[in-house]
C-alpha positions in Angstrom: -64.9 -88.2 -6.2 -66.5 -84.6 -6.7 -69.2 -86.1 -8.9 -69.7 -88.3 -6.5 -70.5 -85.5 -3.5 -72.4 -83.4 -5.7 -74.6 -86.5 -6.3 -74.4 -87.0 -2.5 -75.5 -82.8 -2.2 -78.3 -82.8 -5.0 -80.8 -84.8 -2.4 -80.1 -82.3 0.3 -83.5 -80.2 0.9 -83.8 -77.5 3.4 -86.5 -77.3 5.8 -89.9 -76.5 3.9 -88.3 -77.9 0.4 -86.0 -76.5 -1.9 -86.2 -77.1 -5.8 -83.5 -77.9 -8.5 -83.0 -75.0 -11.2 -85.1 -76.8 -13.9 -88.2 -76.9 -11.4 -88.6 -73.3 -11.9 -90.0 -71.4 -14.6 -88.1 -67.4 -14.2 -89.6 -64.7 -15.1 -88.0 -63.4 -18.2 -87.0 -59.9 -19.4 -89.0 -58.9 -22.2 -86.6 -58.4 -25.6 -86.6 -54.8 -25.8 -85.5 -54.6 -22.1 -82.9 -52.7 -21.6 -80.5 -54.3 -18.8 -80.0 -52.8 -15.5 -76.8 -51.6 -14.4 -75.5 -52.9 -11.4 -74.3 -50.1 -8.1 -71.9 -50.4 -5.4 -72.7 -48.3 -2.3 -72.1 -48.9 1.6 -75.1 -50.1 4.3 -74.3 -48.7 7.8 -76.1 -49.7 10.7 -76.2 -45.8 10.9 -78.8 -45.4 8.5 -81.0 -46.6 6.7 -80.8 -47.0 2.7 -82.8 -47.5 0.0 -81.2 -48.2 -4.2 -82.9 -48.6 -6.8 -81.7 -50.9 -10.0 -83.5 -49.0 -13.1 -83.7 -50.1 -17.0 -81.8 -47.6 -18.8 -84.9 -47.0 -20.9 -84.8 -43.2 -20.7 -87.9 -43.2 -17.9 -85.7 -44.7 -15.1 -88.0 -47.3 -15.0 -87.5 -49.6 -11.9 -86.0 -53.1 -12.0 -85.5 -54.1 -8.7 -85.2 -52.0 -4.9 -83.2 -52.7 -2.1 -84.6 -50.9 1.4 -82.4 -51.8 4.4 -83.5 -49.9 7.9 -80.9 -48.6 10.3 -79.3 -51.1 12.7 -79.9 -54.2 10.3 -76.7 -55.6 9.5 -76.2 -58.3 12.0 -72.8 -60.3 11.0 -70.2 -60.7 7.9 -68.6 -64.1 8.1 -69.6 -64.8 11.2 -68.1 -62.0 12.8 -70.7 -59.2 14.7 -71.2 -55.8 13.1 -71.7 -53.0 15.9 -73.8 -49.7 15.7 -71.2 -47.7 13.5 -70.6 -50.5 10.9 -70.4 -50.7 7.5 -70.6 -52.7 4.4 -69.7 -52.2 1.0 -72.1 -54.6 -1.2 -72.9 -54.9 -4.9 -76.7 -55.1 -6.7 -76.5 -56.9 -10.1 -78.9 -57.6 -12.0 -78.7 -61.5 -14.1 -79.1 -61.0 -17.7 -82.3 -62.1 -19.1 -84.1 -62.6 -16.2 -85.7 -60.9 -13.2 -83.0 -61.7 -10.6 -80.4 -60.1 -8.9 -77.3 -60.5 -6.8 -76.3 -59.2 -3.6 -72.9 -59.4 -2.3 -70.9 -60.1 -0.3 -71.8 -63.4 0.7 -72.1 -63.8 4.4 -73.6 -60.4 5.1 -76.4 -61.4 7.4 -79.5 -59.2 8.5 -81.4 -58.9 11.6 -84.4 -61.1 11.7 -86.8 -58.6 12.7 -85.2 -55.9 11.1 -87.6 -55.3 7.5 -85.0 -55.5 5.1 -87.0 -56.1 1.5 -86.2 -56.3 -1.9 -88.7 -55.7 -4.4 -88.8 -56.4 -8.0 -90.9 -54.3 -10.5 -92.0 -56.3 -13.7 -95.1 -54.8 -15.0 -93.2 -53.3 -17.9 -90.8 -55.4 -18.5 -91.5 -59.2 -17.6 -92.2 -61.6 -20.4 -95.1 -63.1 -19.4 -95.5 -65.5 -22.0 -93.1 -67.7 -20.5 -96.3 -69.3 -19.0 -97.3 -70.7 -23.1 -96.8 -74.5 -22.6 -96.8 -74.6 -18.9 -98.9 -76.0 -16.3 -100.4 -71.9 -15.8 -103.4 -71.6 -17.4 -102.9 -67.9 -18.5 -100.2 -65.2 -18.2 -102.3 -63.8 -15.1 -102.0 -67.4 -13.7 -98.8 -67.5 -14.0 -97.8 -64.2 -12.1 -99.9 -65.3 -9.7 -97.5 -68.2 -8.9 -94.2 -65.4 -9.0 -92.2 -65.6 -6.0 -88.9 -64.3 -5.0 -86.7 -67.6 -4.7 -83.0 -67.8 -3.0 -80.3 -70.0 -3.9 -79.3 -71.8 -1.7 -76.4 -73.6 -2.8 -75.7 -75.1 -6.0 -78.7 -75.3 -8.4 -80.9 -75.5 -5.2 -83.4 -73.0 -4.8 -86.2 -71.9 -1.9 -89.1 -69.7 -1.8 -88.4 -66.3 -0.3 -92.1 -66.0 0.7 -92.5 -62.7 -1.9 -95.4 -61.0 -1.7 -97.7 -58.5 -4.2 -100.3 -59.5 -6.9 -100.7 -60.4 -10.6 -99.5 -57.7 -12.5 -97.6 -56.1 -10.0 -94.7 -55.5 -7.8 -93.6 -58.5 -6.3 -91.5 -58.0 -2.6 -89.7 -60.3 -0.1 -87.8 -60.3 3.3 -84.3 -61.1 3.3 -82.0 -62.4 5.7 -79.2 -62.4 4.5 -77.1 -61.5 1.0 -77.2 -63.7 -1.9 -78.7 -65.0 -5.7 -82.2 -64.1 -5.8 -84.7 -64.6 -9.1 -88.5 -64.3 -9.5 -90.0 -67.3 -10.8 -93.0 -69.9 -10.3 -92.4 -73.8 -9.5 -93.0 -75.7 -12.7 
């Protein structure tokens, strides 16, 4: 009976398409990458805050930034967060790829409030994930990077991310969640 509702699920699309996991070709880590560790802190609607995720490479070299402005955090499972609020969430990074998650699930941001996460592969991304793909070239290839959100089993949708070949790539978010860089294939 599950097999048969995850069938049921897999057709699902949200508004302005979704892919399956196998439709996108992530950005890789490069081999001698070292992995980022992941960091706990609190958001308060107090303040704003900005983390970093680094490479422990020695040169702090960034992996991924979280900026959230004061007065963003709108609700946690459903329930409203006021002025004073706060919430303890988690950045960690996936292994081998550029994405990240950001929990808890259900923490939801204002719409116009600028929250952005920002990934930095320049030294790190493996490019050549592009060789035998429909991208002509490596710089064709970043050109097609977005910032993607799962959203819900092996369903995927483009975050809109921003920036240019070769360089840092950023997105709005809405709410917490899986995110990864990659192109559709």
């Amino acid at each position: 009976m599950l097999a048969l509702l995850l069938a049921a699920c897999e057709d699902l699309t949200i508004p302005g398409g979704s892919l399956p996991t196998e439709e996108l070709l992530m950005l890789p880590l490069g081999s001698s990458a070292p992995a980022p560790a992941g960091v706990s802190f609190y958001l308060s609607n107090a303040h704003a805050t900005t983390r970093n995720l680094i490479h422990n490479d020695g040169f702090n070299t960034l992996f991924a930034r979280l900026q959230v402005p004061a007065g963003v955090l709108s609700t946690l499972d459903g329930a409203p967060l006021g002025a004073n609020d706060s919430v303890l969430v988690t950045l960690s990074a996936d292994p081998g790829v550029y994405g990240l998650r950001l929990a808890p699930d259900g923490l939801r941001f204002a719409t116009l409030g600028g929250v952005t996460l920002t990934f930095s592969y320049v030294r790190y991304g493996d490019l050549t994930a592009a060789t035998g793909s429909r991208y002509a070239d490596q710089t064709a290839y970043a050109n097609a990077l977005d910032v993607w959100r799962e959203t819900s089993l092996d369903r995927w949708v483009s975050g809109g991310g921003s920036g240019t070949a070769l360089n840092d790539i950023t997105t709005s978010l809405s709410q917490t969640g899986h995110y990864v860089v990659a192109a559709s294939r």
